[in-house]
C-alpha positions in Angstrom: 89.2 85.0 125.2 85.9 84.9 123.7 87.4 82.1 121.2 89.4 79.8 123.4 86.1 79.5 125.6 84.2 78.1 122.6 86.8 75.9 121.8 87.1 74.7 125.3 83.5 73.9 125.2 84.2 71.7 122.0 86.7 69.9 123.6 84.0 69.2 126.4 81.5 68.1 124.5 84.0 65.8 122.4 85.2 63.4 125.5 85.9 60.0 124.9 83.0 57.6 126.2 79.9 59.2 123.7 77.7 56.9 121.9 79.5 55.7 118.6 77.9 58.6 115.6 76.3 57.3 112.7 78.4 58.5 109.4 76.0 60.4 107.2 78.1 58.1 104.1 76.9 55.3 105.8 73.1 56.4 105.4 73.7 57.3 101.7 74.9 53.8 101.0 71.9 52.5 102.6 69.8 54.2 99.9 69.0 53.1 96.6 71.7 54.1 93.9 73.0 57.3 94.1 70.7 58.3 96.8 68.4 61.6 97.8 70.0 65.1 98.4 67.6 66.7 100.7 67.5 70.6 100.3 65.9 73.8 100.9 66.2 75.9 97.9 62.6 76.9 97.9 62.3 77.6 101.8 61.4 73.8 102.6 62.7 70.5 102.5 62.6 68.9 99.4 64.2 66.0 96.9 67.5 68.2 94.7 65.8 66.2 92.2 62.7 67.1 92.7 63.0 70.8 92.8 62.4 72.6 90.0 65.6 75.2 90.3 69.1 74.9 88.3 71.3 74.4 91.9 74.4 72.4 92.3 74.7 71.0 95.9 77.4 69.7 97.9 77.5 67.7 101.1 79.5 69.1 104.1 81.3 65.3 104.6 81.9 65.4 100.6 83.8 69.2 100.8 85.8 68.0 103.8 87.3 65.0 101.4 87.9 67.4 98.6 89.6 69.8 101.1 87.3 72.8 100.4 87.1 75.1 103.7 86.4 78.2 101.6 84.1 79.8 99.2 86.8 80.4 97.5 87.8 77.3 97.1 84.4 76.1 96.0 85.2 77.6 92.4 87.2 74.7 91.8 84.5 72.1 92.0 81.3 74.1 90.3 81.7 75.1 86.5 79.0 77.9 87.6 80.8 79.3 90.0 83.5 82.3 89.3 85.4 84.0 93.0 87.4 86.9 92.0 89.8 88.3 94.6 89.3 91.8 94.6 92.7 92.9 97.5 90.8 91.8 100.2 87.2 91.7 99.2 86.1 88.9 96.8 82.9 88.6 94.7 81.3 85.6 93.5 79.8 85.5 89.4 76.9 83.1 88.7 76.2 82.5 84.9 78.5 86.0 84.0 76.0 88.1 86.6 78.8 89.6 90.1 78.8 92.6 91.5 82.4 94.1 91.5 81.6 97.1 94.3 82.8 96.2 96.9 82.9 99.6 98.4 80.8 100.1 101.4 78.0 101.1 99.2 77.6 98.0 96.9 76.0 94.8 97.0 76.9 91.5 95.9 74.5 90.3 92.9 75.2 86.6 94.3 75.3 86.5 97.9 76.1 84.6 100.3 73.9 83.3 103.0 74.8 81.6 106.2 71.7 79.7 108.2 69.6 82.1 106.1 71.7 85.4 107.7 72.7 87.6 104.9 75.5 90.0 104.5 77.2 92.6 102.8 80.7 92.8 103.2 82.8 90.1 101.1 85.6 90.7 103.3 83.8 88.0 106.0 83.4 85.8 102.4 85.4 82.6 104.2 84.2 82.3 107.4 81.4 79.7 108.7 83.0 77.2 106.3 83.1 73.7 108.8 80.8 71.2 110.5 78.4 72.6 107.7 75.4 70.3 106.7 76.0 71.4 102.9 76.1 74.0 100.3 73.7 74.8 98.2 74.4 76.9 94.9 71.0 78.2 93.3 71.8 79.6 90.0 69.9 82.4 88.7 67.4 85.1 90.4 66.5 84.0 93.8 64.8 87.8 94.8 61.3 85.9 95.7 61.9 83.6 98.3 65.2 83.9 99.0 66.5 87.2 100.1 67.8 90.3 98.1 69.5 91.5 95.8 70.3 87.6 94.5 70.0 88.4 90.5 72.6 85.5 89.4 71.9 83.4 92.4 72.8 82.4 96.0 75.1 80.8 97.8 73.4 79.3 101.1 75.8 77.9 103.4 73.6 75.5 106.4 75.9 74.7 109.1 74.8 71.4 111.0 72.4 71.2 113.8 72.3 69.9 117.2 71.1 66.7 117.3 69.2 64.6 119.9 72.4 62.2 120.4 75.8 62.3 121.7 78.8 61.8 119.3 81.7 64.5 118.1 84.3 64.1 115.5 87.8 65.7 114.7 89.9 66.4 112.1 94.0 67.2 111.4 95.7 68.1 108.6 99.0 68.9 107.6 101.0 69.4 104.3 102.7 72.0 101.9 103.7 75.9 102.7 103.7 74.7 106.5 99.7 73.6 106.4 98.2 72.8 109.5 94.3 72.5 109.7 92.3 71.5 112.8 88.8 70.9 113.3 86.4 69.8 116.0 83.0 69.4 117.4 81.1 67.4 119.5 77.0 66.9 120.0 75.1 66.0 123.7 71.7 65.6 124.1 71.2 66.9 127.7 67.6 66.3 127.7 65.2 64.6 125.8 64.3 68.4 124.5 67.4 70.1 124.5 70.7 69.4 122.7 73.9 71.5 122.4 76.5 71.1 119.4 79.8 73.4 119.7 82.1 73.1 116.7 85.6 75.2 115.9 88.6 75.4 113.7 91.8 76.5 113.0 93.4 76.6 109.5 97.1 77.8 109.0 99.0 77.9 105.9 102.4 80.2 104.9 102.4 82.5 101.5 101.6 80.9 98.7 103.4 83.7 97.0 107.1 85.2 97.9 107.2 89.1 98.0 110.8 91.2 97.3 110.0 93.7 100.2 108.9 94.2 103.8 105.6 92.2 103.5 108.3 88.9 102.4 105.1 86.6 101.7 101.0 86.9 100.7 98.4 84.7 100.1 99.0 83.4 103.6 96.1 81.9 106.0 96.0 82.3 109.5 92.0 81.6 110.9 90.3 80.2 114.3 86.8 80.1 114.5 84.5 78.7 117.1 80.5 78.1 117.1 78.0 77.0 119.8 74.3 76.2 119.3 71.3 75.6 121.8 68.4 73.4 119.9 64.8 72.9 122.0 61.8 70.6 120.8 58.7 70.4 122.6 55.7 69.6 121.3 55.0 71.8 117.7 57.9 74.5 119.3 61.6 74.4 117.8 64.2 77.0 119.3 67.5 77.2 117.6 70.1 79.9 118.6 73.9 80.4 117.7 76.9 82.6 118.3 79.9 82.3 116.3 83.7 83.9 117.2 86.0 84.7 114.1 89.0 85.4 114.0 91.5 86.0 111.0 95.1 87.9 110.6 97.1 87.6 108.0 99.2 89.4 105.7 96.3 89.3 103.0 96.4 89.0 99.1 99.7 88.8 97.4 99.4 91.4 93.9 101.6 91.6 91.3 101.8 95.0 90.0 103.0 95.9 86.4 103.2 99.6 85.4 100.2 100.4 83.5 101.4 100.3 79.2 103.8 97.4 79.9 104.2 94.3 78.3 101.3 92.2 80.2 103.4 88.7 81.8 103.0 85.5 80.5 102.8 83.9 84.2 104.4 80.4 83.4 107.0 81.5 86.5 106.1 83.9 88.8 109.2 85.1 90.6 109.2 87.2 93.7 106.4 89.8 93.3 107.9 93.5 94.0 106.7 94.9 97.6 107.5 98.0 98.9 105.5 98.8 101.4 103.8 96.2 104.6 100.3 94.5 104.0 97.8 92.9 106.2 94.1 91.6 106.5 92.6 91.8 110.5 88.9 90.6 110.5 87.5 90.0 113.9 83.7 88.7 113.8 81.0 88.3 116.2 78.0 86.4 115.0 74.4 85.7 116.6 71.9 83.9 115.4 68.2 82.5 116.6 65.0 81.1 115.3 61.6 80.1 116.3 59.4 78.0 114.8 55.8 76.6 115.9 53.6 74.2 114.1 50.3 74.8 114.7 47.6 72.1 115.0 45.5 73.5 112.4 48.2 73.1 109.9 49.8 76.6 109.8 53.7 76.8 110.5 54.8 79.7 111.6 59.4 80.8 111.8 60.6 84.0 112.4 64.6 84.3 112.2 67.1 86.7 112.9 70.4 87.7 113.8 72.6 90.1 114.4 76.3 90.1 113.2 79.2 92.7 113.6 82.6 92.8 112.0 85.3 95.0 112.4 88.1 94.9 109.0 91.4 96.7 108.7 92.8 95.9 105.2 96.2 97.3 104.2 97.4 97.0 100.6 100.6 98.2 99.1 100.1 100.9 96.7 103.2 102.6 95.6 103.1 103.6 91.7 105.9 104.6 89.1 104.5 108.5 89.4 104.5 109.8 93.1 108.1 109.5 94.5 106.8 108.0 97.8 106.1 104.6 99.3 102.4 104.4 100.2 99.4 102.3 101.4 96.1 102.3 101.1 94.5 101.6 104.7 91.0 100.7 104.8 88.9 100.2 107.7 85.3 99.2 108.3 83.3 98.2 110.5 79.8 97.1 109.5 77.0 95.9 112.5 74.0 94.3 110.2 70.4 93.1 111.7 68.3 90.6 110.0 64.8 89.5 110.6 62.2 87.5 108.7 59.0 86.2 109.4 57.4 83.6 107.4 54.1 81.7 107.5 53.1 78.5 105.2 50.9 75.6 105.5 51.6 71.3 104.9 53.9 71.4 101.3 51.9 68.1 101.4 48.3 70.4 100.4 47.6 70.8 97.1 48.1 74.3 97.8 50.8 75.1 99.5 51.5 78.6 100.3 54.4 80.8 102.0 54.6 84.3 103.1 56.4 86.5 105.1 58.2 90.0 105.9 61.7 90.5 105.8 63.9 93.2 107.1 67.8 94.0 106.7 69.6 96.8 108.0 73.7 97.7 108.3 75.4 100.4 109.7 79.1 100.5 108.8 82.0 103.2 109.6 84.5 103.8 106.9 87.8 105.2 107.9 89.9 104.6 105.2 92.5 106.7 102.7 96.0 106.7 100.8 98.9 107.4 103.2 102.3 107.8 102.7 105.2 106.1 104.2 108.0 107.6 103.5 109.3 110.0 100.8 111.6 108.6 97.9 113.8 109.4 95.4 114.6 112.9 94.9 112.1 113.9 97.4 113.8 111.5 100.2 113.8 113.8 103.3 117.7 113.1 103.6 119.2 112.2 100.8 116.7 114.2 98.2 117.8 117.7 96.6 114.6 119.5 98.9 116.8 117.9 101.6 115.9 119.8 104.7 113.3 122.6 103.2 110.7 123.1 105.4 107.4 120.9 104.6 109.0 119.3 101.7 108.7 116.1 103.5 105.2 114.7 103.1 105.7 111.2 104.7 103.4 110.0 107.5 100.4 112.5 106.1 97.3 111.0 103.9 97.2 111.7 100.3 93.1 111.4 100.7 91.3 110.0 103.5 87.6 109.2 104.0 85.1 109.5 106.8 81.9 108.1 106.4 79.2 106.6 107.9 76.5 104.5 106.2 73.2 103.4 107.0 71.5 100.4 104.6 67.9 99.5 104.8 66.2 97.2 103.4 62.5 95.3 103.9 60.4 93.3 102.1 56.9 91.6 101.9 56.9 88.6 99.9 54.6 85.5 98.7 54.9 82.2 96.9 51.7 79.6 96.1 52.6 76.0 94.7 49.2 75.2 92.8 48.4 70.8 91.9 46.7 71.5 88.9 46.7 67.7 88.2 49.0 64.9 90.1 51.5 65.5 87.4 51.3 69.2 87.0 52.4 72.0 89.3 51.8 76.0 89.0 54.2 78.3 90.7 53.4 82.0 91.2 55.5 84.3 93.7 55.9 87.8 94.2 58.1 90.2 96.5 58.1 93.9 96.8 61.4 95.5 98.3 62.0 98.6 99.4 65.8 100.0 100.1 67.2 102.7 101.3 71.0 104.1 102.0 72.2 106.8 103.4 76.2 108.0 103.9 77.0 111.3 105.7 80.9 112.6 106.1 83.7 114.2 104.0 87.0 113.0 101.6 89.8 115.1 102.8 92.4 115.8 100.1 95.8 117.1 101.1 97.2 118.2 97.2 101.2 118.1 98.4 100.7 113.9 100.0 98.1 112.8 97.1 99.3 114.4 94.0 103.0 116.2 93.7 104.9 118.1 96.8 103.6 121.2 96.3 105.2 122.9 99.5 108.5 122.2 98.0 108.1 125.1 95.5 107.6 127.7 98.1 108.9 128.7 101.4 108.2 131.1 103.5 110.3 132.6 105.8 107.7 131.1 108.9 108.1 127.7 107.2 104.7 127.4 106.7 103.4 125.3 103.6 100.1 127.0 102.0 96.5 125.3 103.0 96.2 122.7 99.9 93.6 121.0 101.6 89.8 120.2 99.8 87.2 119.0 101.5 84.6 117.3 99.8 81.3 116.5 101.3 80.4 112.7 100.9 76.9 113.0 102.0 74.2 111.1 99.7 71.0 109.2 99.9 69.1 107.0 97.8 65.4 105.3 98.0 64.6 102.1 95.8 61.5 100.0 95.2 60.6 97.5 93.1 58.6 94.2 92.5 59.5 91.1 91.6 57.9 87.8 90.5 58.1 84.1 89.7 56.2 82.2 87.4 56.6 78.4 87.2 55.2 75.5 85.4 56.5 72.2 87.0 55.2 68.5 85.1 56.3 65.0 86.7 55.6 62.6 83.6 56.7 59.7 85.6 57.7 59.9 89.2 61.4 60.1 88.2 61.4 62.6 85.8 60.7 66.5 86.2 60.4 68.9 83.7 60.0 72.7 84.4 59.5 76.0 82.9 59.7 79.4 84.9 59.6 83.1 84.5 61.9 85.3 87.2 62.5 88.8 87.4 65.4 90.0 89.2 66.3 93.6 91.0 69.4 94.9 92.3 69.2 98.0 94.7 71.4 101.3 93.3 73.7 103.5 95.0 75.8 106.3 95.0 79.5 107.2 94.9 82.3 109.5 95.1 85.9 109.6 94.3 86.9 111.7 97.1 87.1 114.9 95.0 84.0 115.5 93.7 80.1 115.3 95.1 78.1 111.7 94.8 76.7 110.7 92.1 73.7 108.3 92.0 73.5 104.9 90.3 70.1 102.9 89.3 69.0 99.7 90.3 69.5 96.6 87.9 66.7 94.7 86.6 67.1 91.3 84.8 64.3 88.7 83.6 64.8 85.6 82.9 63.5 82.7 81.4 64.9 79.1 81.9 63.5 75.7 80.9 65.2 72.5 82.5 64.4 68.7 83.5 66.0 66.3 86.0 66.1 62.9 85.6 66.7 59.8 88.3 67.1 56.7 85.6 67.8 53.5 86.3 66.9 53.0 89.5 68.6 56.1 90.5 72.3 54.9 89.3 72.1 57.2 86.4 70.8 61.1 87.1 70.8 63.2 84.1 70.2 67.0 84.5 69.8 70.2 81.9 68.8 73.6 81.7 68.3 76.5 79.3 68.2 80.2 79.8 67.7 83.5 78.7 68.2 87.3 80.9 67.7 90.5 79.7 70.3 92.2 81.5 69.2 96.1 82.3 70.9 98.9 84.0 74.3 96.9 84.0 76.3 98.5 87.4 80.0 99.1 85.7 82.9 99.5 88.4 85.8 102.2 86.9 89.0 102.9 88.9 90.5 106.0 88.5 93.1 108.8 90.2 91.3 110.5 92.9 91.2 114.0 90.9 89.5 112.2 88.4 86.2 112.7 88.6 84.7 109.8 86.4 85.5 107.5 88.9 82.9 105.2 90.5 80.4 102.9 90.1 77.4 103.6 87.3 74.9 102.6 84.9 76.3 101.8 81.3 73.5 99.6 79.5 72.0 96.4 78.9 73.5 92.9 77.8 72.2 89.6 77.0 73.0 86.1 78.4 72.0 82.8 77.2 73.5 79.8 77.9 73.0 75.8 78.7 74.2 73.6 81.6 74.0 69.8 82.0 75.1 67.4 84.7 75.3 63.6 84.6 76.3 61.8 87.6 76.4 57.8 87.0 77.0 54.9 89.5 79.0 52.7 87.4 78.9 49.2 89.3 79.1 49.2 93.3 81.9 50.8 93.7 82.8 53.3 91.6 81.1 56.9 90.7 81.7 59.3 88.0 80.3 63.3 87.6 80.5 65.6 84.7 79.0 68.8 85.1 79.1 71.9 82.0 78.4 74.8 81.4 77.9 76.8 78.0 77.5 80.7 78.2 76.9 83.7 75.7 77.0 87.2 77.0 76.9 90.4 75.3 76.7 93.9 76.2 74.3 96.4 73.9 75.7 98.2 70.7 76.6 101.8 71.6 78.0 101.9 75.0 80.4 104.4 75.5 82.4 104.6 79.2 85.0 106.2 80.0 87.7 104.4 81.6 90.1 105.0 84.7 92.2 107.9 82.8 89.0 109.1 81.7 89.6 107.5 77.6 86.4 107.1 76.4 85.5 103.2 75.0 82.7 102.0 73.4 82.1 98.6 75.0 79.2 97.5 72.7 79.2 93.9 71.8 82.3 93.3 74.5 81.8 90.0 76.9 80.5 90.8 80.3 83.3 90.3 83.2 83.9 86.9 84.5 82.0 85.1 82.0 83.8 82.0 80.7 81.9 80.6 77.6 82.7 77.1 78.4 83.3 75.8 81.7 83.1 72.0 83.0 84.4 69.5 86.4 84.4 66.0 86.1 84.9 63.7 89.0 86.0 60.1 89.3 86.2 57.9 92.5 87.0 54.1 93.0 86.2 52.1 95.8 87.8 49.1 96.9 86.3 47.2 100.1 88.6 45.8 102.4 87.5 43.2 105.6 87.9 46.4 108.0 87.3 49.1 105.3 87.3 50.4 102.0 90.6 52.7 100.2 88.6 55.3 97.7 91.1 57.0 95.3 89.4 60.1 93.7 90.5 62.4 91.0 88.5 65.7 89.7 89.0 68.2 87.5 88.0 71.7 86.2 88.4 73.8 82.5 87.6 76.8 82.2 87.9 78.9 78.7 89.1 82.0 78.8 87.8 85.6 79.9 87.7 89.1 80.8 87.7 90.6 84.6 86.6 94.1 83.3 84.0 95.5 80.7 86.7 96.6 77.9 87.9 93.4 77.5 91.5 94.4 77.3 94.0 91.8 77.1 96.0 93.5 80.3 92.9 92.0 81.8 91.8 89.2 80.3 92.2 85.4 82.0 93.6 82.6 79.6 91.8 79.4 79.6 93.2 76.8 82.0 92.3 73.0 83.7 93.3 72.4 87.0 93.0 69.0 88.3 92.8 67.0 91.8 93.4 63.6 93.5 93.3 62.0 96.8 93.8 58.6 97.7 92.0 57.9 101.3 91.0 55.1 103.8 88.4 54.9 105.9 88.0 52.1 108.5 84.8 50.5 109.9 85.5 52.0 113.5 84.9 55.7 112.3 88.8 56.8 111.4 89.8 58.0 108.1 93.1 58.7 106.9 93.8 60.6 103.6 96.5 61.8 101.5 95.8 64.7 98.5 97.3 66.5 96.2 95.6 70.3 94.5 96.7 71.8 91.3 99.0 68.9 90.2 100.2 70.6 87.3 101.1 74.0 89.2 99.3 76.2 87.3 99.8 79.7 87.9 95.6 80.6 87.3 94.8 83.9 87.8 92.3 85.2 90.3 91.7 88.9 89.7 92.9 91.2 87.0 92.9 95.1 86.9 93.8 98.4 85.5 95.0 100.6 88.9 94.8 104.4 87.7 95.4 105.0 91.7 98.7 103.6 91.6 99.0 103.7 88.2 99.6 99.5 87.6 97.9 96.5 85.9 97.4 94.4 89.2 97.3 90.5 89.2 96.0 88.2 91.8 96.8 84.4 91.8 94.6 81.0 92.6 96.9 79.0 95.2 99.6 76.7 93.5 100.2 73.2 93.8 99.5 72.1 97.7 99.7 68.4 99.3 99.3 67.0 102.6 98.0 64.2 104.7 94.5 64.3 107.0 93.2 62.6 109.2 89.6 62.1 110.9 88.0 60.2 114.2 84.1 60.5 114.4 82.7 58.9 117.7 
């Protein structure tokens, strides 16, 4: 209900009869060669080329043309950027640094950030993804002024504002796998202070992938989403607030499961995947946001922010194995309520010193009720057909092998400080320092019910009361952890002409610990991660800005490295922990060129070197010991580039712009022992679209994805639970038409 009200209101507020809206592609051309990408990587508005922080950053008009409506999607455009599916809950790596807990413990190492509102759960890792200003991806640690936890770097989504006009736009698109997209929004000024923008969409597509069972198809999309916003200006006051409906059901992630030992596929044809038992992804989201800002007439500006966001997730995956004769699930629920709340002061950027500083304050409560639950008994334990046919408590379908019951409690706070420093009109000192302090808390109990989870037990006896003896173990989840840590920036920044900037910095980076359990045995703590890291780049506007030339260097010490192992539930070296330290370097250049009027061209690379420490011995899922010394970290390609072309050709009433890009990627592991079960082969993928847009504000636009139809993994793993190699799949070759009205 809640949803179709929004997207009433954004049918309102799009009527015919609003002033014509300006298209922002209209402003660039207006600009001088390739033009300025405003952004806000360091907390205020400033040049992309002009700010002294590796970041690749993408325009919300740009995405729409491309077709990318998800962060998922997003890897196929940045060489920086790796998204793993992970059944249900994807992570992002930055320059070979991800967290790969996603358990309601862990943190991601590169979050995400929406209008400066960060969360925890990756689950909600696709929503907010329309009428978005841009996306901005900062590579590296970010910990000072942007947030926590951000040791490889952040992805900041910045949804568009309401603006002091009237205008909307809409958007349709349909193609392949029964594709149907909509989008919508619409912008009124209803007084020369106050202006409302509602936006919403609707994406639909079927399963990318066929399954051989009761789920029939996965990798499908089904996802409506809705926004409203309140802007108010008077005087040196701004008020901005936002609510935001989600709403997303689908049968989720399509996995191909191999039995663990077996020949690992080549993937050139993936057939029907094998499915016994039903799968499905619920997320329903409610999202608030708000801030106030005041600039004072002494030159002090003053913004707090906050928000307050809860989801509720029910995941269901299929995870029957080759060793218990039963057809089971695991069900996972969660649902996570998070606060956030910042206050920050600075002065003028214009000073000579410029200063920020605030406070900052997260917190997340989340319920898990989650476990492994059988369906129905199979083989020679089938309730009716099996040889324990009719014995009394033989039949353990319908019961959980394990189930958990927790509930967890994240805090997190923060006092933070950054001073930009003209030494000279060409040279710029940077020092910034934040000290966090985090703390978590779970209380609750694994339940494990020996007969469901591990081998029917009852079977062997029975007594003459048919009773099945108590193979139940409880084991307490309870555990708490307290973190706190500094960390700094140091930054050298020198302008030898106007056009050129070279920069050198200094960043330490902390990620907060944890604890876990596997459900039969007590929690076991984790440390925090530290990394510092050193980089040295330069950007470059040449040629009167036709020609921009951008490269950086870097170097982290990698400490305290968070290793994710999967394992059987009775094994107790399951869990997330500590294994060592590793090394990255690497290099990463971008050139983007204005070749004549009408035609562009981008190439964007990246170079990377990672190493764990000599030494490391871990213990895998089946409790093997290996020594990973000297292995690759996970999701790490050592060469990755894009490359974009597009063409204009003006017409009396328009212009047609054909576009191609691409992406290559080398290969790489998804795990730590750099198995080959596990291991992702190199690959390119490439794009095109062929569009026109008219002088009156329609566009119409054909597209292809993937023209080759490459089956590219996504996710890779070694299941000890269910006793498979897993396999998750980027979508295959997709097509269709769009079409857009702005007014």
């Amino acid at each position: 209900m809640r949803l179709n009200l929004l997207l009433i209101s954004v049918s309102a507020l799009a009527m015919p009869g609003v002033a014509l809206a300006q298209n922002a592609s209209d402003d660039a051309q207006n600009e001088a060669g390739l033009g300025d990408i405003i952004v806000t990587a360091n907390r205020t508005a400033s040049d992309a080329q002009d700010t002294p922080i590796a970041l690749n950053v993408y325009s919300g008009d740009a995405l729409r043309d491309q077709g990318i409506n998800s962060i998922r999607n997003l890897s196929a455009i940045d060489p920086s950027v790796n998204i793993s599916n992970n059944a249900g809950a994807a992570y992002i790596a930055v320059r070979g640094i991800a967290s790969t807990d996603t358990t309601e413990i862990g943190d991601p190492s590169v979050p995400i950030a929406r209008d400066g509102f960060y969360t925890n759960r990756s689950f909600s890792i696709n929503s907010s993804m329309y009428d978005i200003e841009r996306i901005e991806v900062l590579k590296g640690p970010q910990g000072t002024l942007n947030g926590r936890n951000s040791t490889g770097g952040l992805v900041s989504i910045i949804t568009k504002r309401p603006e002091f006009r009237n205008g909307g736009y809409s958007s349709v698109e349909v193609g392949n796998f029964g594709t149907f997209n909509g989008e919508m929004g619409g912008n009124l000024a209803v007084t020369d202070s106050l202006a409302v923008r509602a936006s919403g969409t609707f994406m639909h597509h079927d399963g990318y992938r066929d399954l051989d069972g009761p789920a029939r198809e996965g990798d499908d999309e089904d996802f409506a989403s809705g926004r409203i916003q309140a802007l108010y200006q008077s005087g040196g006051l701004t008020a901005w607030a936002s609510y935001q409906h989600d709403s997303r059901k689908v049968n989720g992630d399509a996995s191909l499961a191999v039995p663990l030992g077996s020949p690992k596929p080549d993937f050139s044809d993936l057939a029907a995947f094998p499915n016994t038992a039903p799968i499905s992804t619920d997320v329903v989201g409610d999202r608030f946001r708000w801030e106030l800002s005041y600039d004072a007439d002494f030159g002090i500006n003053f913004i707090y922010s906050g928000g307050y966001d809860k989801q509720s997730w029910r995941n269901v995956l299929d995870a029957t194995g080759p060793v218990y004769p039963a057809n089971r699930q695991f069900r996972q629920s969660e649902k996570p309520e998070t606060w956030n709340h910042e206050f920050r002061v600075s002065n003028d950027p214009a000073n000579r010193v410029f200063f920020q500083a605030g406070y900052f304050r997260f917190q997340e409560t989340n319920t898990v009720d989650s476990g492994l639950f059988n369906r129905e008994m199979t083989g020679l334990f089938d309730p009716e057909t099996g040889f324990l046919a009719g014995a009394p408590n033989a039949d353990q379908s319908f019961r959980y092998g394990i189930k958990f019951d927790y509930r967890i409690k994240t805090r997190s706070q923060a006092v933070f400080g950054q001073i930009d420093f003209d030494l000279t009109d060409q040279l710029e000192l940077s020092v910034g320092g934040r000290y966090t302090w985090d703390k978590k808390t779970r209380v609750g109990q694994a339940v494990l019910n020996l007969p469901a989870l591990a081998f029917p037990l009852c079977a062997n006896d029975f007594p003459a009361d048919g009773s099945c003896p108590p193979f139940l173990l409880t084991t307490p989840g309870n555990g708490k952890i307290s973190d706190s840590q500094p960390t700094w920036h140091v930054g050298l920044n020198y302008h030898p002409t106007p056009d050129t900037l070279i920069y050198a910095k200094y960043d330490r980076g902390y990620k907060s610990g944890g604890f876990n359990s596997n459900g039969s045995s007590a929690s076991v703590d984790y440390g925090p991660e530290q990394l510092d890291a050193f980089e040295f780049g330069t950007k470059n506007s040449l040629l009167g800005n036709t020609l921009q030339v951008n490269a950086a260097a870097f170097y982290f010490d990698y400490r305290g490295y968070q290793a994710s192992q999967n394992s059987d539930a009775l094994n107790g070296g399951a869990g997330v922990f500590n294994v060592g330290s590793a090394k990255i370097y690497g290099v990463e250049g971008e050139v983007k060129a204005l070749l004549g009027q009408n035609t562009r061209a981008g190439v964007n690379a990246s170079w990377l070197h990672t190493k764990f420490g000599k030494n490391i011995i871990v213990n895998n899922g089946d409790d093997v010991p290996f020594n990973i010394g000297g292995n690759e970290l996970p999701n790490a390609p050592s060469f990755t580039a894009t490359v974009s072309l597009d063409q204009d050709v003006p017409l009396s009433s328009g212009k047609v712009t054909a576009h191609v890009d691409g992406k290559y990627s080398s290969d790489f592991y998804y795990s730590v022992f750099n198995l080959p079960d596990v291991e992702s082969s190199s690959y390119f993928v490439a794009n095109a679209s062929l569009g026109y847009a008219s002088d009156n504000g329609w566009k119409i636009q054909a597209y292809v994805r993937n023209i080759f139809d490459k089956n590219i993994l996504s996710y890779a793993a070694q299941n000890f639970v269910a006793n498979n190699n897993t396999y998750q799949f980027q979508p295959p070759r997709t097509y269709g038409i769009r079409g857009s009205v702005e007014f």
